[in-house]
C-alpha positions as a printed NumPy array, in Angstrom:
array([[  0.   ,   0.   ,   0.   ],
       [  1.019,   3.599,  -0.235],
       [  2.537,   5.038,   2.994],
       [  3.213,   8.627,   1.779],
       [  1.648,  10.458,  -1.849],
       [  4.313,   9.538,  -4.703],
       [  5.363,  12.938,  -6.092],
       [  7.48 ,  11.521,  -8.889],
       [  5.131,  12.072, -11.665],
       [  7.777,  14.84 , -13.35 ],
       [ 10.797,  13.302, -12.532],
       [ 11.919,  11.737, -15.669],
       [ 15.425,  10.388, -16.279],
       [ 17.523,  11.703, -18.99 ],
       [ 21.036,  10.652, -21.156],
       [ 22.914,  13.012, -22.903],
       [ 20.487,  13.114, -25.576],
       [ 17.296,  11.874, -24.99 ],
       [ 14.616,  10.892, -22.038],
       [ 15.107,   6.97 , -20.815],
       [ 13.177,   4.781, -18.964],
       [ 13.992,   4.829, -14.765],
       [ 12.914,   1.177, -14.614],
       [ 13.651,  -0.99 , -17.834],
       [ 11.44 ,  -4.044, -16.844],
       [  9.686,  -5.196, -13.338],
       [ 11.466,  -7.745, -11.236],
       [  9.769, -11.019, -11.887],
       [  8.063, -10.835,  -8.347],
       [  5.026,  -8.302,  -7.926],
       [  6.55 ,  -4.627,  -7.611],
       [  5.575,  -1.74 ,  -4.548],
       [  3.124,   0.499,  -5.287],
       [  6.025,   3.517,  -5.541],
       [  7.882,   1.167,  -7.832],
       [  4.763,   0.145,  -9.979],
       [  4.184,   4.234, -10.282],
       [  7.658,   4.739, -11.247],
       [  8.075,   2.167, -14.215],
       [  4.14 ,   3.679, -15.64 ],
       [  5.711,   7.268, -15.74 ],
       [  8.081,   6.002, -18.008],
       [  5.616,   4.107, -20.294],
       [  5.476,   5.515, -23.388],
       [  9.444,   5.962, -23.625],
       [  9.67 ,   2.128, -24.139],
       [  8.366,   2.151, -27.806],
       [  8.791,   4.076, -31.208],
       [  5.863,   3.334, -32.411],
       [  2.502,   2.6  , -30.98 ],
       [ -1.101,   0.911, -32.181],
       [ -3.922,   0.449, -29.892],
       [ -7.538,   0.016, -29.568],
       [ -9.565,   0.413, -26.129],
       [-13.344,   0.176, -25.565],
       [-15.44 ,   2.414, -22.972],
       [-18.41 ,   1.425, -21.862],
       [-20.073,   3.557, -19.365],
       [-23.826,   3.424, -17.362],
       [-25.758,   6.284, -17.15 ],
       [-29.448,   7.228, -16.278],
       [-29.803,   6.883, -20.258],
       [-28.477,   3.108, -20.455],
       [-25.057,   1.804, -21.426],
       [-22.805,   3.447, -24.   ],
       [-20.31 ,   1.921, -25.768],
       [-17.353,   4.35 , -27.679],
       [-14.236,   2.477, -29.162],
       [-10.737,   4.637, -29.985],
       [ -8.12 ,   3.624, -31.858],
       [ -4.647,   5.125, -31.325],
       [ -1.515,   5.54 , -33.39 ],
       [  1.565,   7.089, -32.508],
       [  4.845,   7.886, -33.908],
       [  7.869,   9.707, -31.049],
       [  8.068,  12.482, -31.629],
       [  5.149,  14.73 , -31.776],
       [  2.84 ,  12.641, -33.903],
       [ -0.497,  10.373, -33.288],
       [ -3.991,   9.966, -34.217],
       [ -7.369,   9.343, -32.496],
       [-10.058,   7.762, -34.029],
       [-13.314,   7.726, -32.073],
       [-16.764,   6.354, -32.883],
       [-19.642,   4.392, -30.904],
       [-20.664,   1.152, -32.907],
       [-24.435,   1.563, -31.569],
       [-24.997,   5.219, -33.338],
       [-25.706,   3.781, -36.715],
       [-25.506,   7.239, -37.966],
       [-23.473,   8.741, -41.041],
       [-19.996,  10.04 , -40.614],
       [-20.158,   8.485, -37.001],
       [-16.674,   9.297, -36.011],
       [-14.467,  11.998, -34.097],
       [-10.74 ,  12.42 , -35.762],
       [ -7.594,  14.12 , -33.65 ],
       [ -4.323,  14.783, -35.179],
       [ -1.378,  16.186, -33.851],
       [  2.076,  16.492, -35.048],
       [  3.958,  18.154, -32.21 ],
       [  2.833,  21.47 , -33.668],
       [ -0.337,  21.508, -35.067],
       [ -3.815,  19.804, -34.012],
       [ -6.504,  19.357, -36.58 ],
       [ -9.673,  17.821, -34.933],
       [-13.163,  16.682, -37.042],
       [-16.095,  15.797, -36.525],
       [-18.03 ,  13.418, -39.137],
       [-21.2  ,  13.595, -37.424],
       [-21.599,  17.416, -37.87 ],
       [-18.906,  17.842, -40.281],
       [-17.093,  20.057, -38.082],
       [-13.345,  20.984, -37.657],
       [-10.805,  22.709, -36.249],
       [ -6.67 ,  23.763, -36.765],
       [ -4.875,  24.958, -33.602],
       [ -1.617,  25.189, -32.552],
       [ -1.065,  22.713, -29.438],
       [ -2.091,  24.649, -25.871],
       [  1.161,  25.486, -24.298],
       [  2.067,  23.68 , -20.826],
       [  2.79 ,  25.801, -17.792],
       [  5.904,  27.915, -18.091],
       [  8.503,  27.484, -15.25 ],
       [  7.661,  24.027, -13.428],
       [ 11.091,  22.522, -14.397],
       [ 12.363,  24.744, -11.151],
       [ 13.119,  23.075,  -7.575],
       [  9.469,  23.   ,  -7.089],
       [  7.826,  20.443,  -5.054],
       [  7.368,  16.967,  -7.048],
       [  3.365,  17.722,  -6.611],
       [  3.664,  21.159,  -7.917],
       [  5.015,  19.845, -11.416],
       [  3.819,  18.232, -14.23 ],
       [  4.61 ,  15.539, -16.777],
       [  5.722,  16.553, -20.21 ],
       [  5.217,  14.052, -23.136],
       [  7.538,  12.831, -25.589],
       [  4.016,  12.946, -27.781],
       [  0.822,  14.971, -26.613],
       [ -2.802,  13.453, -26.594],
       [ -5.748,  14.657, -26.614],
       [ -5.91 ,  15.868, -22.725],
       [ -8.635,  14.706, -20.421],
       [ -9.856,  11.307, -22.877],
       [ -8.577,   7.711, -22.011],
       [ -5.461,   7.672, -24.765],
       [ -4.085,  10.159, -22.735],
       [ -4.759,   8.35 , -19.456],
       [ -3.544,   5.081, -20.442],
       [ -0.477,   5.914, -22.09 ],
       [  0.485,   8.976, -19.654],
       [ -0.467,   7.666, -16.489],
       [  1.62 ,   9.48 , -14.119],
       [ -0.285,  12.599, -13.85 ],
       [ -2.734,  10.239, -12.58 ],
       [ -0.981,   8.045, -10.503],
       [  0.587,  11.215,  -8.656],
       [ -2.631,  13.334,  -8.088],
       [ -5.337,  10.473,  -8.294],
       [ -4.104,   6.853,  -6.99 ],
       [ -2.032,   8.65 ,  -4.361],
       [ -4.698,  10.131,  -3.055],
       [ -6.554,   7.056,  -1.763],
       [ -6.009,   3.615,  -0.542],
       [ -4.163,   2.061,  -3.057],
       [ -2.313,  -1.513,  -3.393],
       [ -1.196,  -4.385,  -5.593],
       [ -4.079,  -7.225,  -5.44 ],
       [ -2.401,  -9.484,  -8.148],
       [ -1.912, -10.466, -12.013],
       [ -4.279, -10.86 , -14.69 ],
       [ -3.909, -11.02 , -18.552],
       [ -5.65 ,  -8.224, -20.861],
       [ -5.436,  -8.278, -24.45 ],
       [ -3.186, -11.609, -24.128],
       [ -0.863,  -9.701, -21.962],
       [  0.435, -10.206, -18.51 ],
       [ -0.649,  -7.167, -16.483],
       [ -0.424,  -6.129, -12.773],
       [ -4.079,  -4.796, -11.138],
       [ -3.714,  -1.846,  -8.807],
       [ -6.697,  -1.037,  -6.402],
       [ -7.483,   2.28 ,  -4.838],
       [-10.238,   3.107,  -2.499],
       [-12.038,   6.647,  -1.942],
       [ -9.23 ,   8.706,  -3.715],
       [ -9.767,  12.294,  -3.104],
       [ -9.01 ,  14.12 ,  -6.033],
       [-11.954,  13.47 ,  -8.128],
       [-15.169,  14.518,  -9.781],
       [-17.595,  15.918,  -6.949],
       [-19.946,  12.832,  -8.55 ],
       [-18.158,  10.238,  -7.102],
       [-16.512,  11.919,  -3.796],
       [-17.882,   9.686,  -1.652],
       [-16.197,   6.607,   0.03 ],
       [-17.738,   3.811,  -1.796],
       [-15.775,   4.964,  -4.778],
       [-13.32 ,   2.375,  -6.539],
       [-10.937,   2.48 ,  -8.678],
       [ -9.184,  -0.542,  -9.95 ],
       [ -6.219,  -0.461, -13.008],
       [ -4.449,  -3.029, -15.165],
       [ -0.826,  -2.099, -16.165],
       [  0.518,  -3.855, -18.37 ],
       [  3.761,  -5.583, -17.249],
       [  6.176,  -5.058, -20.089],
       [  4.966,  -1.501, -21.347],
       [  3.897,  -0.145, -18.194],
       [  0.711,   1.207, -19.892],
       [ -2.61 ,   1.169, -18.515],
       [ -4.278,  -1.993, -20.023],
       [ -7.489,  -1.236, -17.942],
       [ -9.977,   0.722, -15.419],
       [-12.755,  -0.286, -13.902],
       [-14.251,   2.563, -11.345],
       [-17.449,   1.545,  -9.173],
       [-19.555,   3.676,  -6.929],
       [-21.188,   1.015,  -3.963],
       [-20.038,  -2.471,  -5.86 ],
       [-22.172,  -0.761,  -9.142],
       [-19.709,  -0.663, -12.411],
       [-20.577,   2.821, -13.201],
       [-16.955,   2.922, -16.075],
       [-15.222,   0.214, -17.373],
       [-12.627,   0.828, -20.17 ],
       [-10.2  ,  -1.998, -21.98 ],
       [ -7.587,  -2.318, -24.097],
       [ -8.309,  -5.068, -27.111],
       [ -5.347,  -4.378, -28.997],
       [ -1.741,  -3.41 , -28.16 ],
       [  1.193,  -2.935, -30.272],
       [  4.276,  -1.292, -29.628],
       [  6.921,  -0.499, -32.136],
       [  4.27 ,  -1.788, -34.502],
       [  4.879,  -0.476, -38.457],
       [  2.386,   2.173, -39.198],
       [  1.065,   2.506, -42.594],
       [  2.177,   5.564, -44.709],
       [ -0.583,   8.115, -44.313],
       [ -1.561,   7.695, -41.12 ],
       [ -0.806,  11.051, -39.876],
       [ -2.317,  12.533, -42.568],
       [ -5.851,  14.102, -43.178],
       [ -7.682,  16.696, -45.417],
       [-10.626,  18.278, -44.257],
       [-13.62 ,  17.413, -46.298],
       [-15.534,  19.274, -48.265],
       [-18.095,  21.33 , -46.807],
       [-16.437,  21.472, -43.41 ],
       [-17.431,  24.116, -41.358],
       [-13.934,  25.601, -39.766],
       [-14.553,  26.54 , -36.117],
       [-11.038,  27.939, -35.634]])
């Protein structure tokens, strides 16, 4: 279990040319919590290359939805998001983010919407001798903030400000997407939605072992599933085909900004 809040989440080792990973692989028996944290921070700076697909479904007051993404990323600066939900049997049902370490082009297919930005700057300064829980992690590739891709393959932002904040320990193995993975529980962590600040509130994580990605989350309010979100498909260092980072808008897009 955690004994004090890991504060780590920024602390990223470095060569004389390029971020590395702190913890190469796991020791074959099941890691601390601390260590655990330490080898996800450094997940995405084990591949080149990256395919996956994970599946959200979530339970509302208006039933069960179901919204699939699939991810592709390329160090540095580029990936992809591709979002639809299989039960909208609508045209053009699909959400598209692109960004190449510059630039982020977003459309919708559903109401033929877009938009071209320049990514949102991070906070200026935070590489100072602040505290560890006053800075933040900076990607080697930016996703789209606050959606699962981000989560899963950045995980220490959450690990430092959500899982640290609660009850948390290692409760065993389990395999997702044919992959060994290590399952992290956490009870009542405070920094949350108001919705689910309440101490019935679970939260319980895959990782996968080799990566150090999140493979998994399952939250529950009272025993109730109320989010449950898998991968199906992992890849690292996978070839990408030529083209994938690139996209014209359609005609008769309407240009937000």
């Amino acid at each position: 279990m955690t004994s004090r809040p890991w504060d780590r989440a920024a602390l990223v080792p470095a060569s004389a040319d390029r971020r590395v990973p702190e913890v190469v692989a796991l020791r074959a028996n099941l890691p601390t919590v601390a260590e655990l944290f330490e080898f996800m921070r450094d997940a995405e700076l084990r591949f080149q290359t990256l395919r996956m697909r994970l599946e959200e479904v979530s339970f509302t007051a208006h039933g069960e939805t179901v919204v699939s993404m699939d991810v592709a990323i390329q160090h540095p600066g580029h990936a992809r998001v591709t979002t639809t939900e299989p039960g909208r049997m609508t045209a053009g049902n699909f959400e598209i983010w692109i960004g190449d370490g510059e630039t982020v082009r977003t459309y919708s297919g559903t109401h033929r919407l877009g938009t071209s930005r320049p990514v949102r700057n991070r906070p200026r300064g935070l590489d100072r001798q602040f505290p560890g829980t006053a800075r933040v992690y900076e990607p080697v590739t930016p996703l789209p903030l606050e959606t699962l891709p981000e989560l899963f393959v950045h995980p220490a932002g959450y690990c430092q400000n959500v899982l640290s904040t609660g009850r948390t320990w290692i409760s065993g193995t389990d395999l997702v997407a044919g992959r060994e993975a290590i399952v992290v529980e956490c009870d009542h962590p405070r920094t949350v939605e108001h919705e689910v600040d309440r101490p019935d509130f679970h939260i319980q994580l895959a990782v996968d072992r080799v990566e150090g990605i999140i493979t998994r989350l399952i939250e529950t309010i009272g025993g109730e599933v109320t989010r449950a979100a898998m991968v199906t498909s992992l890849e690292p260092d996978a070839p990408l085909a030529a083209g994938t980072f690139d996209f014209e808008f359609p005609d008769g897009t309407t240009m937000l900004f």
